[in-house]
N, C-alpha and C positions, 0 to 999 in steps of 0.2 A: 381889249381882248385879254384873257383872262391865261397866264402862264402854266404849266402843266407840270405839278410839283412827280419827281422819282422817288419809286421806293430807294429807301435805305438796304437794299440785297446784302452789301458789304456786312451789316453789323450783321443780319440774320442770318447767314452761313457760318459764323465765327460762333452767333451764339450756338447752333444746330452742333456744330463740330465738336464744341467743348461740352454739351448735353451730352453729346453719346460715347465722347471721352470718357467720360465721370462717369458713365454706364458700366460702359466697359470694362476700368478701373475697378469698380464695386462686384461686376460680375468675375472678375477674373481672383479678387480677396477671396468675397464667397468659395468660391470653388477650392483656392488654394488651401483654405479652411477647412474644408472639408475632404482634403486629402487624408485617403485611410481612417476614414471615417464613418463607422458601420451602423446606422439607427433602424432605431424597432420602433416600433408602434404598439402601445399599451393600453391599454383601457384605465384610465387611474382609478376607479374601483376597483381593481382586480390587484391593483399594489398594495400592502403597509406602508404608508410614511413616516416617520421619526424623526422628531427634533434633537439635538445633541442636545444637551444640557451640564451646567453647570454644578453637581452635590455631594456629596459625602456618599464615598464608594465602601460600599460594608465588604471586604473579603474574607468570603465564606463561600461554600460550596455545599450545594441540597445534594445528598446521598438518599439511597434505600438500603435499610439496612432491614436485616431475620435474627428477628431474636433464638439465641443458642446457651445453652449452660455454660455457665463459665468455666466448669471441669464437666470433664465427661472420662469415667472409667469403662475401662472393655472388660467385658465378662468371657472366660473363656474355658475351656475344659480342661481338665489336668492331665486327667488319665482319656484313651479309646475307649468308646464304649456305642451301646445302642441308646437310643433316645426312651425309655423303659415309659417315664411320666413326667407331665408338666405340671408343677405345682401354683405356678402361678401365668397371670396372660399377661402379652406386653401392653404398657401403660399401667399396669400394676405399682403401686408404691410396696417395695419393699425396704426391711430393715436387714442391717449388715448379721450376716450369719443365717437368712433364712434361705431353703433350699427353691431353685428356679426349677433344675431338670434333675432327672433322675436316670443316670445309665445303668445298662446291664455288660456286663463282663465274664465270660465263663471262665475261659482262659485264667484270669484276675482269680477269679474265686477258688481258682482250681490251684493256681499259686497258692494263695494263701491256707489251702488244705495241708499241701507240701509241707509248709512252712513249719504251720504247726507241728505236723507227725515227726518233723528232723529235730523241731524243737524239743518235744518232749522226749525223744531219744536220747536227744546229748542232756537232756537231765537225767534220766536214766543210768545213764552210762556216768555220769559223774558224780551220783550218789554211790553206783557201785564201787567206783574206782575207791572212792574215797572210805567207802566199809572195809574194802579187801586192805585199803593201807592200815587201817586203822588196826585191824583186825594183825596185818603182817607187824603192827610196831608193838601191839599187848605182846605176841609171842615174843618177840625180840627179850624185851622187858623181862619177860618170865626167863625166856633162856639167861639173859644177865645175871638173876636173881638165882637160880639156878646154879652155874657156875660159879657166880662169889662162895656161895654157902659150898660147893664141892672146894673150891679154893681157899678157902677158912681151913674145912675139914683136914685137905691135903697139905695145908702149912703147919696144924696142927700133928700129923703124924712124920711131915720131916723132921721137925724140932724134936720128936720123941725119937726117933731114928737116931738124930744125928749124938743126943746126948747118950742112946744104949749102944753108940758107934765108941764113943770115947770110953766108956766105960767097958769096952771089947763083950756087950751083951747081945751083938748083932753083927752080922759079919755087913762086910763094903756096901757087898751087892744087894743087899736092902735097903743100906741107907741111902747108897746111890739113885737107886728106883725110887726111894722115897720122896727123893730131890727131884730126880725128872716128872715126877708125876705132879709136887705142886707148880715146878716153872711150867710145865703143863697150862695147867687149870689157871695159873695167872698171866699168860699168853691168851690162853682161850676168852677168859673173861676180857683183856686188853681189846682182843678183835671185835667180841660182840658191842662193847664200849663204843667202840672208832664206827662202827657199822651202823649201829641205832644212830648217833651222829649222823654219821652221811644218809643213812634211810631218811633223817626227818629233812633234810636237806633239800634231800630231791623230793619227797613229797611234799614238801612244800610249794617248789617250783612247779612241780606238775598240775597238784591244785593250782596255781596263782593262772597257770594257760588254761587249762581247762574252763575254769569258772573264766577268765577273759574271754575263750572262745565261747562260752555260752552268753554271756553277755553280749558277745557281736549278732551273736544269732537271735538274741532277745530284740536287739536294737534294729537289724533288722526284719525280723517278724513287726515291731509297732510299725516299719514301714510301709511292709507289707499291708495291715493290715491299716495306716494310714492312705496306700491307694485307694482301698474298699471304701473307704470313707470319701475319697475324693470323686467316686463315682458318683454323689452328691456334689453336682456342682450348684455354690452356694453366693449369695449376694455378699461382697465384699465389703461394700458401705451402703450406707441408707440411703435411699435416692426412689428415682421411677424408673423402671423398667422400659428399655426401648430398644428395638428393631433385633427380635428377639426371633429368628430367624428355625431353629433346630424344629423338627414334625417329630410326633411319633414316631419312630419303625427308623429312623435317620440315623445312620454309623456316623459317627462323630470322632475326629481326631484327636489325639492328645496338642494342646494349645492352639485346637481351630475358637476364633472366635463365634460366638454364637448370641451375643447380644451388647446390651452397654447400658450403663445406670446413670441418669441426670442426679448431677448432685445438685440440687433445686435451692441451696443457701444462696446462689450468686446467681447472676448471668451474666449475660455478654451480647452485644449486638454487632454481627457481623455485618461488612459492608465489604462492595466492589466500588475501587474510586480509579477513574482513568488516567492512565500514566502520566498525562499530562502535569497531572500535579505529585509526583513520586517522589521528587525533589525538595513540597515543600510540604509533606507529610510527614511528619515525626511520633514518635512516642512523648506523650502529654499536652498535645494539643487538645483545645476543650469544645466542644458542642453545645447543640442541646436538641431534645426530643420535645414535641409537643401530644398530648393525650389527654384529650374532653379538656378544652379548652385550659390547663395546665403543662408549665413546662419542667422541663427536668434535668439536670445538669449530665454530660458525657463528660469522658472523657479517652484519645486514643492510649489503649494498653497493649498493641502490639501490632507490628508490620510484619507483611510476607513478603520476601522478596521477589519473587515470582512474579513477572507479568505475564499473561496470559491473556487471547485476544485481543491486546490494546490496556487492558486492566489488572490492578495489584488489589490485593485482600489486606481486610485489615481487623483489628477487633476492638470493639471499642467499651467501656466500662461504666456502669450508669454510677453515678457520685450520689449521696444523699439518698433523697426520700425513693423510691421507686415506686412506677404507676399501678395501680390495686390492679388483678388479676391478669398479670402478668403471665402472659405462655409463651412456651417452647414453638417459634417458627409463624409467630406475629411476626407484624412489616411495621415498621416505624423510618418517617422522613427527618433525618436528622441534617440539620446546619454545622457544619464543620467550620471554624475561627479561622482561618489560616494566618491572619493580621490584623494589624490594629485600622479599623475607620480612619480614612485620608479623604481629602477634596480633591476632584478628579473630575474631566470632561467626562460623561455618559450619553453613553446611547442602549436601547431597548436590545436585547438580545431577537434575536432572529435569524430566519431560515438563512438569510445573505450567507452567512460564517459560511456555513456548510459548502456551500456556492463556489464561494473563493478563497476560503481557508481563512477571511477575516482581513487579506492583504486588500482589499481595495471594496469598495462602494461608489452605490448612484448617487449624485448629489445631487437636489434636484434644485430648478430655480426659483429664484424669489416668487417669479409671476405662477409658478408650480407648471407650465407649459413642457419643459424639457428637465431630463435629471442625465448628468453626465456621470463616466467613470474615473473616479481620483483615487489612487494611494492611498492608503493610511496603513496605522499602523496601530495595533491594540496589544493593552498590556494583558491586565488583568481579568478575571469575571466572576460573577455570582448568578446566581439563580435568574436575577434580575433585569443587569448591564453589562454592557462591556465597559472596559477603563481605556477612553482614546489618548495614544500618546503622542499622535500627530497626524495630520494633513485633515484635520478637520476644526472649525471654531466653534463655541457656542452662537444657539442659535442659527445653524444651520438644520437644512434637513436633509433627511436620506430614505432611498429607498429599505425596509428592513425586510420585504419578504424572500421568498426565491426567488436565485435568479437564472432557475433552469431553463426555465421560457425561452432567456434575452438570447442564448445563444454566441456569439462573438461582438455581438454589438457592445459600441463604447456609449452609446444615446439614446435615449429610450423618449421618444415623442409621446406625452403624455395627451389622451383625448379624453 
């Protein structure tokens, strides 16, 4: 009779139990694991992906720059006037001294009528002055001459007095008279002496103001009549004519500007660079410009302090050859040097930065199934890469595109 072997229940409840132990165990990791932990769903065609990589980081920065003259003079009016004529149009080449606009000035003109009629008056008046002196110093002269010869005469009849005095052929009171009549005539001649003296004196002085005061009036009459002439307002230096603003019939102020001349020997290519880099933007840092497949050396010749919306201006200076037909407010992309080529982790530049300011990326997995959020941290960049300075190795990869989609998610389930 054949014995009736029992299952083994004991081992299979112990194995059942530790099965769903290890279950449970694994289901309770998972879970803990995914505490605070927010995944999206992506299409991975609809992502960039990007390998970090190991190469030689170029530090340089792509600007747009406008070409601008390197000087620029303003043209402006001297004197008020009306806009009369336009002798030349803007973009015009002129040369220094030729006339742009022509004003009218009544007022001005009416001045300089003035001017003249007061001018020719005080010459007038100081040729006469100077006939009457002339004329008052001959008479003098004569009276001098005059008076000597009566004072000769009357020394000549004291001495005859005095000797028919001693010789009692004349009585006192002639000789006396005889005597007061030459100290007379040599008194008289003494004053007229002293007098032609101080006459030439003070005519001298008088002339020396007179012709000075006609001199100021000369000096200003040329001024005068140098406004008239700046009623011509004229091109300063040779150059092109721009933004040449005054019409016809247009009242213009004295020193309103009314245009500006490209001085065309030089230029200059202006650029806006984001503040970002204001710190390692200097005077003499070098560039360079590309044009039909030739390059060109820059270099910066001058910072603005100013930032403005996020960005500082700068100017920068072509060195060497410069590109044939070259104009005023062409676009040129120039590469600014900020530093010397080093080897550096890179990654592709992309929408991410904007994302999260550059502070962290998707990493995604080897099997490319899942990309998570990690840290890092980036130095540098160029047109190109960014320079990672951590939390990423070569040879990894990352999500580069936007990651406005992702929303707060830290995992991005790739299908």
């Amino acid at each position: 009779m054949d014995k009736e072997i029992k299952p083994k229940n004991r081992f299979l409840k112990k194995a059942a139990v530790a099965a769903a132990g290890a279950a449970i165990v694994a289901a309770a990791i998972y879970a803990i694991t995914r505490i605070g932990e927010n995944t999206y769903k992506a299409d991975a065609d609809s992502v960039t992906i990007a390998e970090v990589t190991s190469g030689i980081f170029n530090d340089c920065i792509r600007l747009n720059g406008r070409v601008e003259t390197g000087v620029t003079v303003q043209v402006s009016a001297l004197e008020t006037g009306i806009v009369d004529r336009r002798w030349v149009e803007e973009g015009a080449m002129v040369k220094e001294g030729d006339i742009i606009l022509t004003l009218h000035n009544p007022n001005l003109r009416q001045q300089i009528l003035d001017s003249e009629s007061q001018l020719a008056e005080k010459q007038n008046m100081l040729r006469d002055t100077e006939l009457a002196m002339e004329k008052e110093r001959l008479q003098v002269r004569q009276d001098i001459l005059s008076t000597r010869t009566d004072y000769s005469r009357k020394q000549r009849i004291m001495k005859q007095h005095e000797q028919l005095y001693k010789e009692n052929l004349c009585s006192r009171e002639e000789y006396l008279q005889a005597r007061e009549d030459c100290e007379l005539a040599r008194r008289s001649l003494a004053l007229l002496q002293e007098r032609l003296s101080q006459d030439s004196l003070y005519r001298r002085e008088q002339i020396r103001m007179m012709r000075e005061s006609l001199r100021n009036m000369q000096e200003n009459f040329s001024l005068v009549r140098q406004r008239a002439d700046n009623l011509n307002v004229r091109a300063s230096h040779s150059g092109q004519l721009g933004n040449l603003t005054a019409e016809l019939g247009q009242n213009i102020a004295a020193g309103q500007q009314i245009g500006q001349i490209n001085i065309l020997d030089d230029y200059k290519i202006a650029v806006k660079i984001d503040e970002h880099y204001i710190d390692r933007v200097e005077p003499g840092l070098k560039g360079r410009i590309e044009r039909n497949g030739a390059k060109y050396d820059v270099v910066v010749s001058k910072l603005y302090p100013e930032v403005t919306d996020g960005t500082f201006r700068a100017d920068l200076r072509i060195e060497g050859a410069r590109p044939e037909n070259i104009k005023v407010g062409q676009t040129f992309y120039i590469d600014l040097q900020l530093g010397e080529p080093a080897r550096a982790l890179l990654v592709p530049r992309g929408a991410f930065f904007q994302s999260t300011g550059g502070n962290k990326v998707f990493v995604v997995s080897k099997d490319g199934s899942t990309a998570t959020l990690r840290d890092i941290k980036i130095g540098r960049q160029n047109p190109q890469y960014y320079e990672i300075l951590e939390g990423l190795t070569a040879g990894e990869r990352i999500i580069t595109s936007s990651y406005r989609n992702f929303g707060n998610a830290n995992r991005i389930v790739l299908k």
